[in-house]
C-alpha positions in Angstrom: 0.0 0.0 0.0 1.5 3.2 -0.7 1.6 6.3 1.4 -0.7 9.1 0.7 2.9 11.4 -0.3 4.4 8.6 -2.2 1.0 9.0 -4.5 1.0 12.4 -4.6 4.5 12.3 -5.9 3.4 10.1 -8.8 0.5 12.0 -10.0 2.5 14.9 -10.0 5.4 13.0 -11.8 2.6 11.9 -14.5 1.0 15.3 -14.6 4.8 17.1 -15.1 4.5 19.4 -12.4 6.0 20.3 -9.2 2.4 21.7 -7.7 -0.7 20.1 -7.4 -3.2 20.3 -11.0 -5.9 22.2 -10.2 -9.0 20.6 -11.4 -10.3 20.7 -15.0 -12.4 23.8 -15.5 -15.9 22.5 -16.6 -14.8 18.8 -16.9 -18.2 16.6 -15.7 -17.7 12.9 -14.8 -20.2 10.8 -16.9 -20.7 7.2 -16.8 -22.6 4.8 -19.4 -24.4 1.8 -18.7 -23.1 -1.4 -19.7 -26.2 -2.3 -22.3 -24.1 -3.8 -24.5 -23.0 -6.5 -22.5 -26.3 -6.7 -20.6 -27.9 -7.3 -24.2 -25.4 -10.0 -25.1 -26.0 -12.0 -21.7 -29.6 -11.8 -22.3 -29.5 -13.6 -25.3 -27.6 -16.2 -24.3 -29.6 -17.1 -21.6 -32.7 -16.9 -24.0 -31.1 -18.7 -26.4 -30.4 -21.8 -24.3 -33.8 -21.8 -23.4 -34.9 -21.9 -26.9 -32.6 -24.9 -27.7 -34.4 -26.3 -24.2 -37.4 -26.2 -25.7 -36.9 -27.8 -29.0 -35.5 -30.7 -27.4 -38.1 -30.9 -25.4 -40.6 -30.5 -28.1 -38.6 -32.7 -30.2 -38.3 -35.9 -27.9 -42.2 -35.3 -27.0 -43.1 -35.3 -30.7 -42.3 -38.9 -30.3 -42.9 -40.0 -27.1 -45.9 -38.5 -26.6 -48.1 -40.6 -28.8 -46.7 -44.1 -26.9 -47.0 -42.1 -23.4 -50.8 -41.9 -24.4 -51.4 -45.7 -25.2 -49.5 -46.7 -22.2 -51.5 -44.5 -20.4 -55.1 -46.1 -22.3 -53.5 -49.0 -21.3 -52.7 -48.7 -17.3 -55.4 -46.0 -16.3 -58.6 -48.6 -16.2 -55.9 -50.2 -13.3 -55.7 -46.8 -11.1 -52.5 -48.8 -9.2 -50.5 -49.0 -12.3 -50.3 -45.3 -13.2 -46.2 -45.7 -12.6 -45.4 -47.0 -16.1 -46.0 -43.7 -18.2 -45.2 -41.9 -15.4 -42.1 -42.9 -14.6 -41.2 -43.0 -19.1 -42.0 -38.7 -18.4 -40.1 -38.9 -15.4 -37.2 -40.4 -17.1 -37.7 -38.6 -20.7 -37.8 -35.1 -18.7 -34.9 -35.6 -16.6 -32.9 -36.3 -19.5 -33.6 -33.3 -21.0 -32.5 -31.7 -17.8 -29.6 -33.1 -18.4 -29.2 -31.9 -22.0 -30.0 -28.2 -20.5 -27.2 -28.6 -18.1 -24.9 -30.3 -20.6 -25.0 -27.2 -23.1 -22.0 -25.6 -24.1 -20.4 -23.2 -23.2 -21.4 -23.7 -19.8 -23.5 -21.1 -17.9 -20.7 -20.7 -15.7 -18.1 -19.7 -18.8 -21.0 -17.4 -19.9 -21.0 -16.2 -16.5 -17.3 -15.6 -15.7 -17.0 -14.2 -19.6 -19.5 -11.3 -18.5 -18.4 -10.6 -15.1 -14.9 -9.8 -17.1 -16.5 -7.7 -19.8 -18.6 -5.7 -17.1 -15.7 -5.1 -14.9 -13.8 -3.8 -18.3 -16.3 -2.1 -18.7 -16.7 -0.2 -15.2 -12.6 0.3 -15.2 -12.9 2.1 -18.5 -15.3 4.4 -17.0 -13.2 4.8 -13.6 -9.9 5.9 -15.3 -11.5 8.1 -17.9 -13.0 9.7 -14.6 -9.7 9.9 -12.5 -8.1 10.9 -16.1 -10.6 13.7 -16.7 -9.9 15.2 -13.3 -6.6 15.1 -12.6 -5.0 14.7 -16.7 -2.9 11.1 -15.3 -4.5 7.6 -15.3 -4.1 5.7 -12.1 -3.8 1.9 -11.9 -3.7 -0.1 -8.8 -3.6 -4.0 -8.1 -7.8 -4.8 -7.1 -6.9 -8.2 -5.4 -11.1 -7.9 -4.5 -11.6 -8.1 -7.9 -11.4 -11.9 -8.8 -13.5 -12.5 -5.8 -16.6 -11.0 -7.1 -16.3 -12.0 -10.5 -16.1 -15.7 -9.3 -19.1 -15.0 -7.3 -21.3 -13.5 -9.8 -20.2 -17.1 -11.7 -21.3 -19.1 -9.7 -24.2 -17.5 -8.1 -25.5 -17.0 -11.7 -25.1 -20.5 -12.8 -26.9 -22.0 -9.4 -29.5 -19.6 -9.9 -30.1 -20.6 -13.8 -29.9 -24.1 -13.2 -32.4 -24.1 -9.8 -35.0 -22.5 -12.1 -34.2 -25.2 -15.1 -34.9 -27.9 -12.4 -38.2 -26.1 -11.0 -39.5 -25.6 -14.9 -38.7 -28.8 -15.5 -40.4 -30.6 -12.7 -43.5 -28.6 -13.7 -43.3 -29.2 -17.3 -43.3 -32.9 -16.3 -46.3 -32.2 -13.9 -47.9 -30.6 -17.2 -47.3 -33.6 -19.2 -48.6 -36.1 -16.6 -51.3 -34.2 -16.3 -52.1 -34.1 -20.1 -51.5 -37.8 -21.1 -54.1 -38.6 -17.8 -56.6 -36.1 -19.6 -55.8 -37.3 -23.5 -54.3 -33.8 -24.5 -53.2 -33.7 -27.8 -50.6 -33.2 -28.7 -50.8 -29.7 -30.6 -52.6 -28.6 -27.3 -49.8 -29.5 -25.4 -47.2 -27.9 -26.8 -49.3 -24.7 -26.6 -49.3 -25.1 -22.7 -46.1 -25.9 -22.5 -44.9 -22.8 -25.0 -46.4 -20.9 -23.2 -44.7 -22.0 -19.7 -41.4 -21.6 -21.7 -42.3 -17.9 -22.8 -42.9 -17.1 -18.9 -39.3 -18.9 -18.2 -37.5 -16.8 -21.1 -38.8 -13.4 -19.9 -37.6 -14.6 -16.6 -34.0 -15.0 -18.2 -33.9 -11.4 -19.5 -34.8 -10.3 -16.5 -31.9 -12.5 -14.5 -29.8 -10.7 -17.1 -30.5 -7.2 -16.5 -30.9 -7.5 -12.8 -27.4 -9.3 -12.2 -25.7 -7.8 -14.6 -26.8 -4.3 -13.1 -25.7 -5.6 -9.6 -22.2 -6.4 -10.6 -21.9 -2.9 -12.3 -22.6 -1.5 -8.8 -20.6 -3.8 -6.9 -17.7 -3.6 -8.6 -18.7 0.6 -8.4 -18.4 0.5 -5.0 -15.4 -1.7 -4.5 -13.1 0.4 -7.1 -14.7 4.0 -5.2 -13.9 2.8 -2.3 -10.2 1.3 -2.4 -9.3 4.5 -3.5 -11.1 6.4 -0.6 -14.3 7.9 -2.3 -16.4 8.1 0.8 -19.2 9.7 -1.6 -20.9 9.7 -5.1 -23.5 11.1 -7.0 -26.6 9.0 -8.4 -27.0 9.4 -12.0 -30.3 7.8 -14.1 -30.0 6.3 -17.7 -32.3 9.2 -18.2 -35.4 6.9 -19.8 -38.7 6.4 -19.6 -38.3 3.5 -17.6 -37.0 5.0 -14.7 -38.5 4.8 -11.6 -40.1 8.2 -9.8 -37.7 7.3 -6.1 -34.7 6.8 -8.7 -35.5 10.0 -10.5 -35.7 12.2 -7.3 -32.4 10.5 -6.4 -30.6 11.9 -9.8 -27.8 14.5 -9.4 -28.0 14.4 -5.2 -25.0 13.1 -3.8 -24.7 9.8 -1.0 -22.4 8.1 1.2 -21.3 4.8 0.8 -21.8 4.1 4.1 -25.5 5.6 4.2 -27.1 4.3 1.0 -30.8 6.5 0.7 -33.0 4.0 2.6 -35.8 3.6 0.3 -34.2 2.8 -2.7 -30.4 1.4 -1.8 -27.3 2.4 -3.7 -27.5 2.7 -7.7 -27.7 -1.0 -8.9 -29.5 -2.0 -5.7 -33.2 -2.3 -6.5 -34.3 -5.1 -8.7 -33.8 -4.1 -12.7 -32.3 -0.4 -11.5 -29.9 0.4 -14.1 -29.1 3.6 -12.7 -24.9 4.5 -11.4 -23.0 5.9 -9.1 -20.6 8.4 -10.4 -17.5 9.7 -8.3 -17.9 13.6 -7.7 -15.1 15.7 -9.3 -14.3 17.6 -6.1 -13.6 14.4 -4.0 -11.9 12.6 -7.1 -9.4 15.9 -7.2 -9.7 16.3 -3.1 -8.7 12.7 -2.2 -6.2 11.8 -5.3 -4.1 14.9 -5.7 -3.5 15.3 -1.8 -5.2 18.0 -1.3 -7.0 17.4 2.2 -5.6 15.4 5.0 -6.6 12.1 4.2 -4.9 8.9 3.3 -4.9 7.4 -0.4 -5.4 3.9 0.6 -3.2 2.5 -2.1 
């Protein structure tokens, strides 16, 4: 870690000057929203539920028509209901296991971008410190591998607990239709229509986690440089909610996020950041108050 004089001395040997910068006349920290990647994440998920759902529709377009004979067959006999029930027991759970076997894997997916975000967020972070002060900083983040392994793995147990609770019901659905004759084009309507719901539940895994690790990671890089504050900036869109509106342009601590709506990134789907002020940025990284730079 170096010493808040040590880092002073290096600015000032990157800005070329023996006294402190003063701060950029009219220079205004902006940050962007990761859509991009957001977007990209999104349709991956959505797309492996797609590919889910063909298998699924392919293997029933088959096995559907026998489940139904075996059914004709065993439901007279109400105790020997196990036979077709246990062939869409078995016929399901290998598709679980073709959801699960995909590649790449939800947890390269994952990792692939928790690594674009954080690129992402350090672009935004040095253009920030660059704008303010006219050097770029770069410091070891040790934190950093941490929370991109997390948002790995959290992501993939999260996708595949809600592949095992639609598939269990889609085999509920399909026990339920051979014991009523469904056909088969009726079927497949009830059960598009169960994969619709699980696909809009992807996008919004997507936005909302991928918004979360933007803020995290915010947070983290603010705070290891000694930010105690930041400002809360919208996207600026319809879609922004009134609490998050009122929030834009006022200024929080990290240690006192605003209690009804959390810190930017927070709320479920909030897409809004926290942006480092330019006073603080100059105040805590050129030396200029009495604080440490906790390098």
């Amino acid at each position: 870690m170096t010493s808040r004089d040590e880092m002073i001395q290096i600015i000032r040997a990157r800005q070329g000057m023996k006294g402190v910068r003063k701060k950029r006349s009219g220079y205004k920290i902006r940050y962007t929203y990761p859509i991009g990647i957001e977007r990209d994440y999104s349709r991956f998920l959505v797309r492996r539920w797609k590919i889910a759902r063909r298998s699924m529709f392919e293997w029933l377009r088959t096995a559907y028509p026998a489940l139904l004979a075996e059914a004709a067959r065993q439901l007279p006999d109400s105790s020997r209901e196990d036979g077709f029930s246990e062939d869409v027991a078995n016929g399901v759970k290998r598709q679980l296991e073709f959801f699960n076997g995909l590649t790449p894997t939800i947890e390269t997916a994952a990792k692939g971008t928790a690594l674009r975000v954080s690129a992402h967020n350090g672009t935004q972070f040095n253009r920030a410190i660059r704008g303010v002060l006219g050097v770029d900083i770069f410091q070891a983040e040790p934190w950093l591998a941490d929370i991109t392994a997390v948002f790995a793995d959290n992501n993939a147990g999260l996708i595949k607990s809600i592949a095992e609770s639609n598939h269990s019901d889609v085999a509920f659905m399909i026990r339920d239709a051979v014991m009523q004759g469904v056909r088969y084009d009726d079927l497949i309507g009830r059960l598009s229509n169960k994969y619709a719901i699980t696909e809009r539940r992807a996008r919004l895994i997507a936005r909302d986690q991928t918004s979360k690790l933007n803020a995290n990671i915010t947070q983290f890089r603010s705070q290891s440089v000694g930010l105690r504050t930041y400002q809360w900036q919208t996207v600026e869109d319809e879609r922004v909610r009134p609490t998050h509106r009122a929030n834009n342009e006022q200024i929080f601590s990290w240690d006192k996020p605003p209690a009804e709506t959390g810190h930017p990134g927070h709320d479920i789907n909030c897409r809004c950041l926290a942006i480092p002020t330019e006073e603080e940025v100059f105040a805590i990284l050129s030396g200029t108050n009495n604080d440490p730079v906790p390098f």
